[in-house]
C-alpha positions in Angstrom: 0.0 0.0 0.0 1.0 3.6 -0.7 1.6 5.6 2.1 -0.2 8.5 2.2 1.6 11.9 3.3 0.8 14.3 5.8 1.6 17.7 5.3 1.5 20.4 7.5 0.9 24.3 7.4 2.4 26.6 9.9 -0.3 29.4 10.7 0.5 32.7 12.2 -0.4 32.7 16.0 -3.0 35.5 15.2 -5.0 33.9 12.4 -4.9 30.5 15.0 -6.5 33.1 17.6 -9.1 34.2 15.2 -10.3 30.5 14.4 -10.6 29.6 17.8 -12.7 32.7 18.4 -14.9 31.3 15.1 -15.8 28.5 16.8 -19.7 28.5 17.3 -21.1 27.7 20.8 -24.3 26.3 20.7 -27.0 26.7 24.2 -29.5 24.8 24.6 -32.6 26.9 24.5 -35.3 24.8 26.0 -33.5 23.8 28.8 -32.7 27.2 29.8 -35.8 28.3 30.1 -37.3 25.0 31.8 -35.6 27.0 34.8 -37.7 29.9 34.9 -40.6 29.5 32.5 -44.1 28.6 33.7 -45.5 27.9 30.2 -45.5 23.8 30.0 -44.9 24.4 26.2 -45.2 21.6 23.4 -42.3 19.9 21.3 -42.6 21.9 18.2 -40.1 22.6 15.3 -40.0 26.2 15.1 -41.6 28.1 11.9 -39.7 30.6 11.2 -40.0 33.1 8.0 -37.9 35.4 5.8 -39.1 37.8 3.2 -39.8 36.0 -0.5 -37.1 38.2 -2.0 -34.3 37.4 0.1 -31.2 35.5 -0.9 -29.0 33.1 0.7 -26.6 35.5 1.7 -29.1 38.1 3.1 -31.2 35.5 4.3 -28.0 35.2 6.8 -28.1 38.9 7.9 -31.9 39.4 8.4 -33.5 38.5 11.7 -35.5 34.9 11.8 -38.5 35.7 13.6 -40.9 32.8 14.3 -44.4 32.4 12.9 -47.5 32.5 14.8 -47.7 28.4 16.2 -51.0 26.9 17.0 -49.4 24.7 19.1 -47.5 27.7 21.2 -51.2 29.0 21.8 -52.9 25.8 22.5 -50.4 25.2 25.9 -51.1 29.0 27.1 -55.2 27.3 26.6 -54.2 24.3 29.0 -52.2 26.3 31.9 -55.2 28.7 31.8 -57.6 25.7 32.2 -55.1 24.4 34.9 -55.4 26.6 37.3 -59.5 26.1 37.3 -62.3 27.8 36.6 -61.4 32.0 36.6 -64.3 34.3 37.4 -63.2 37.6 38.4 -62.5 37.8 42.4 -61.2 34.7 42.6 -58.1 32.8 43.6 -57.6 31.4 40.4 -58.9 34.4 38.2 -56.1 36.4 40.3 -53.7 34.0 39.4 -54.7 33.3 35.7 -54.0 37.6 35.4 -50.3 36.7 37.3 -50.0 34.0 34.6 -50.7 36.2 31.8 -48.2 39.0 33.3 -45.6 37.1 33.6 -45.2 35.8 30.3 -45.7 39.4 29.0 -42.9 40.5 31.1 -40.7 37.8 29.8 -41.2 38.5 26.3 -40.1 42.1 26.7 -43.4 44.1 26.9 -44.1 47.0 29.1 -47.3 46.1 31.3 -50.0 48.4 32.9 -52.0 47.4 35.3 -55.8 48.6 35.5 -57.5 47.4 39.1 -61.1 48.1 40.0 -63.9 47.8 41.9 -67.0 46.5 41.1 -69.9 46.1 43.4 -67.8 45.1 46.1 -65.4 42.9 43.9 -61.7 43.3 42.8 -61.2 43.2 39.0 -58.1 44.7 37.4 -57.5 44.7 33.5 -53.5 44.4 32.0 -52.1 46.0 29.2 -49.1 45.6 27.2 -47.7 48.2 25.1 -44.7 48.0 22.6 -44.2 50.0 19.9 -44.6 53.6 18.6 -46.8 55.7 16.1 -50.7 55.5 16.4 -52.4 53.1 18.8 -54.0 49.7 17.7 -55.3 47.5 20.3 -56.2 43.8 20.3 -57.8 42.8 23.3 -59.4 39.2 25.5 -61.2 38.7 28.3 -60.1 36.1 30.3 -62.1 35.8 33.3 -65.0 32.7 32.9 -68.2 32.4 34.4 -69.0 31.2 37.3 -71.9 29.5 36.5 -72.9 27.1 33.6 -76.0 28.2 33.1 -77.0 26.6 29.8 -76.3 23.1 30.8 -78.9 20.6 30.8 -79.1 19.3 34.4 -80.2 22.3 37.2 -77.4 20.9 39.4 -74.8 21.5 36.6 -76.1 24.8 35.8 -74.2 25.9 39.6 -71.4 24.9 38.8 -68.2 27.4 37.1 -67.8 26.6 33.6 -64.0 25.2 32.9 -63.7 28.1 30.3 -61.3 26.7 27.4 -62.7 28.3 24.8 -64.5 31.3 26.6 -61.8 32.8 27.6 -58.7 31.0 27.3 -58.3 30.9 23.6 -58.8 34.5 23.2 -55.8 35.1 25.8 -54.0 32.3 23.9 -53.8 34.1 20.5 -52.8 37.2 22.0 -49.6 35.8 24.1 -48.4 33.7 21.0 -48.8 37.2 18.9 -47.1 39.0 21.3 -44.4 36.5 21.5 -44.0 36.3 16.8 -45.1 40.0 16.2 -42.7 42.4 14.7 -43.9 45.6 16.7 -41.8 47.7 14.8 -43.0 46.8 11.5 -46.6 47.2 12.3 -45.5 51.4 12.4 -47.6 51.3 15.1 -48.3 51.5 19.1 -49.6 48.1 19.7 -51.4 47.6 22.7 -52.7 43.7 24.2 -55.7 44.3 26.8 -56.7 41.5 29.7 -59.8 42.1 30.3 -61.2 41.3 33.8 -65.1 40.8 34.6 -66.5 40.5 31.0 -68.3 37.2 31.6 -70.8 37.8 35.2 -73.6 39.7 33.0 -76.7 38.9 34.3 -75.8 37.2 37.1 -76.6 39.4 40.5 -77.5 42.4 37.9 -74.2 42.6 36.6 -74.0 43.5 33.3 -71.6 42.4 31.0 -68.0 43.7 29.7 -67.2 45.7 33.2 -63.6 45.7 32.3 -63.4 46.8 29.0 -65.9 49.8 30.2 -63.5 50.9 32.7 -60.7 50.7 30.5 -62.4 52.8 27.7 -63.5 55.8 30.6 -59.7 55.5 31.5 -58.5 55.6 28.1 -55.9 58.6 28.3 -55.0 57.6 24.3 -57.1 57.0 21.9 -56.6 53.7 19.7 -57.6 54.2 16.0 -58.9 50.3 16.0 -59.7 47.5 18.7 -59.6 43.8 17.7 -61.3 42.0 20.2 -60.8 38.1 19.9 -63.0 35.2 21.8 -64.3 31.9 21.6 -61.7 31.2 18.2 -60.5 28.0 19.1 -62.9 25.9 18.6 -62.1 22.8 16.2 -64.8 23.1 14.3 -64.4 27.1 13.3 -67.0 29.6 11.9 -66.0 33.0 12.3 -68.6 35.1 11.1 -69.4 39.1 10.9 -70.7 40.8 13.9 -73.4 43.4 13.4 -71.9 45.7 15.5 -68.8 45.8 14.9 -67.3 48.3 12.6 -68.0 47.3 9.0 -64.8 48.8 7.3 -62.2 46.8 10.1 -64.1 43.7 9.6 -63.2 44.0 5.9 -60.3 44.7 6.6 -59.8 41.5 8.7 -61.4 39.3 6.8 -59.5 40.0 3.4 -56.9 39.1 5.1 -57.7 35.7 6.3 -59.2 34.8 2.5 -55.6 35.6 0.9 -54.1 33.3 3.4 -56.7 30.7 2.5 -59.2 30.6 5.3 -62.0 32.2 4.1 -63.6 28.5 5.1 -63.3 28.8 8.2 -63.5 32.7 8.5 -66.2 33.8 6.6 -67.2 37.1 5.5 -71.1 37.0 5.6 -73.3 38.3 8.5 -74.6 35.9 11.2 -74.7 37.3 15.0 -75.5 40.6 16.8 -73.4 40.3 20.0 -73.4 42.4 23.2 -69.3 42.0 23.6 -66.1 43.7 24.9 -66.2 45.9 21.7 -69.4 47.8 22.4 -68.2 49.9 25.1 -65.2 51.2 22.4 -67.9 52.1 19.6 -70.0 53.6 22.0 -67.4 55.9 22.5 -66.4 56.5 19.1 -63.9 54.1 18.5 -64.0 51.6 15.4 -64.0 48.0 17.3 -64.9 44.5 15.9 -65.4 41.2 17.8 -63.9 38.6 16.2 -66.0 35.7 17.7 -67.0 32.0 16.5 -70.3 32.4 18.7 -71.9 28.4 16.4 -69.5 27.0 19.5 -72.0 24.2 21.1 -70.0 24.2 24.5 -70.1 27.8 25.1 -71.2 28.3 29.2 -71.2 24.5 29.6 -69.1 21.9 31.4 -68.1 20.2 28.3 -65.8 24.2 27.4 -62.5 22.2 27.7 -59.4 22.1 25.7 -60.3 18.7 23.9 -62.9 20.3 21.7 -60.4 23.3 20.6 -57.9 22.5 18.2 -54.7 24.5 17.4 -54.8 25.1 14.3 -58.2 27.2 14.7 -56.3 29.7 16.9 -53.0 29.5 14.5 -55.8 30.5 11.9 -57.0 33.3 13.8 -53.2 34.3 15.2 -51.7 34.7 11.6 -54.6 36.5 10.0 -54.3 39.4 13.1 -50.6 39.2 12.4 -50.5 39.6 8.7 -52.9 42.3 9.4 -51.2 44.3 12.0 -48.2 44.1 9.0 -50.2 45.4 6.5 -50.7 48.3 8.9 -47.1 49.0 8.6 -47.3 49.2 5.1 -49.7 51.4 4.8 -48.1 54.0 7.2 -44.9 53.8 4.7 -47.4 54.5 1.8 -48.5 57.4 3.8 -44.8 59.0 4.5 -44.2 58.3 0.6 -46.5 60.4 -0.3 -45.9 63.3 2.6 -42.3 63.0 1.4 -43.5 63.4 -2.4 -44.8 66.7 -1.0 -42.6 68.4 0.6 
């Protein structure tokens, strides 16, 4: 056999230096935050995106920033359900709001905190802001009712209803957008409201949507459109027009979600007039829409539990609102184009 030769190349001690500093170190990301992180989040393989245009080489410069996962959403539904039924007062409707501050927190956004008082009983609503430029606001209730009053059985009818789908999805959607959304590109203030005490109307005399009330005769900025999302996880989705919700947004919304290729599951025709936490935000003046799959059999029953949602209702709902709030941004360069044209 032939033996091979070895040769050998004497490098300058400095270049030496620099390939030991190329070396990549790699850290194991889910460990590190199994220390600290509440979330009991699913095995998933990221989704991540770059812009159509990009090339191999600038595909390496541009930040990845991760899609909108029903998956990611559907594990903030099952620690809400966790921690038990969530009406507002409670133990575990204080500790559902502690939940939802904490991811916030950890994901970077700045959190307000709204408390009230409501016929003797603590409520407080949370907001996270990020971003600047004009105000949109997508907002969730996420207390549930304490009573299930549309089940079959009077003795079931006591009892708290588990609340999965009313309110946990809502509250679902808008932790995973907070967690995916490019604030900056959206040229716009976005704000992510927690409603407290939507879901007591007509027990005791309450009405309904206390929170978001409050919040809009605290308002001290005026958001130029609300997006309020509920009840969207359900696995067998129909997300209809609202009657009373701003006709123009709803457009808007739903165009959206037909060129991404759900206009089967949400669907542009009219079917429900709702009493909802948008109400109190036309009343004052403000263009709101509910976007609500109110065909949801379980709704204030005992049978509202994750098993009937699925995650790829709420990754529907998640990536329409996200696409959206980027089209925003697009439109406020379109605006400065033209200023600039002008001046």
């Amino acid at each position: 056999m032939k033996q091979q030769q070895r040769r050998y190349v004497i490098l300058p001690v400095s270049l030496l230096v620099l390939l030991t500093m190329a070396v990549p170190v790699y850290i194991d990301g889910d460990k590190a935050l199994a220390k600290n992180d509440q979330l009991r989040l699913p095995s998933v393989t990221v989704d991540t995106e770059q812009p159509a245009s990009a090339t191999t080489t600038d595909a390496h410069r541009l930040p990845v920033r991760p899609r909108f996962s029903g998956d990611h959403a559907y594990a903030h539904v099952v620690n809400q359900v966790a921690l038990g039924p969530r009406p507002v007062g409670t133990e575990a409707g204080w500790n559902a709001g502690e939940q939802i501050i904490h991811e916030l927190y950890k994901l970077g956004w700045d959190v307000d905190i709204q408390p009230f008082l409501f016929r003797g009983i603590k409520g407080r609503n949370i907001v996270a802001k990020s971003g600047a430029g004009p105000i949109v606001m997508l907002g969730a209730h996420y207390d549930t009712r304490p009573i299930s009053d549309r089940e079959w059985y009077p003795e079931a009818r006591r009892l708290p209803v588990p609340g999965a789908n009313d309110a946990a999805s809502g509250v679902a959607v808008l932790l995973e957008i907070a967690r995916v959304l490019d604030v900056e590109g959206t040229g716009h203030q976005v704000w992510l409201a927690f409603f407290d005490a939507e879901d007591r109307g007509g027990i005791d005399e309450w009405p309904y949507s206390v929170g978001a009330d409050v919040m809009v005769k605290d308002l001290d900025a005026v958001p130029e459109a609300v997006v309020i999302v509920d009840m969207v996880g359900d696995a067998d989705q129909q997300i209809f027009f609202e009657k009373f919700s701003d006709r123009a947004l709803s457009r808007e919304v739903w165009k959206v979600a037909a060129r991404l290729g759900y206009e089967r599951q949400i669907i542009p025709r009219l079917r429900h007039a709702l009493g909802h936490d948008h109400l109190p935000f036309i009343n004052a003046g403000i263009p709101a829409i509910s976007v609500i799959d109110f065909d949801y059999r379980y709704w204030h029953t005992q049978e509202d539990t994750p098993d009937k949602l699925s995650p790829d209702s709420l990754e529907r709902v998640g990536r329409t609102l996200v696409a959206w709030l980027g089209e925003l941004g697009d439109k406020q360069e379109e605006v400065k184009v033209v200023e600039n044209s002008h001046l």
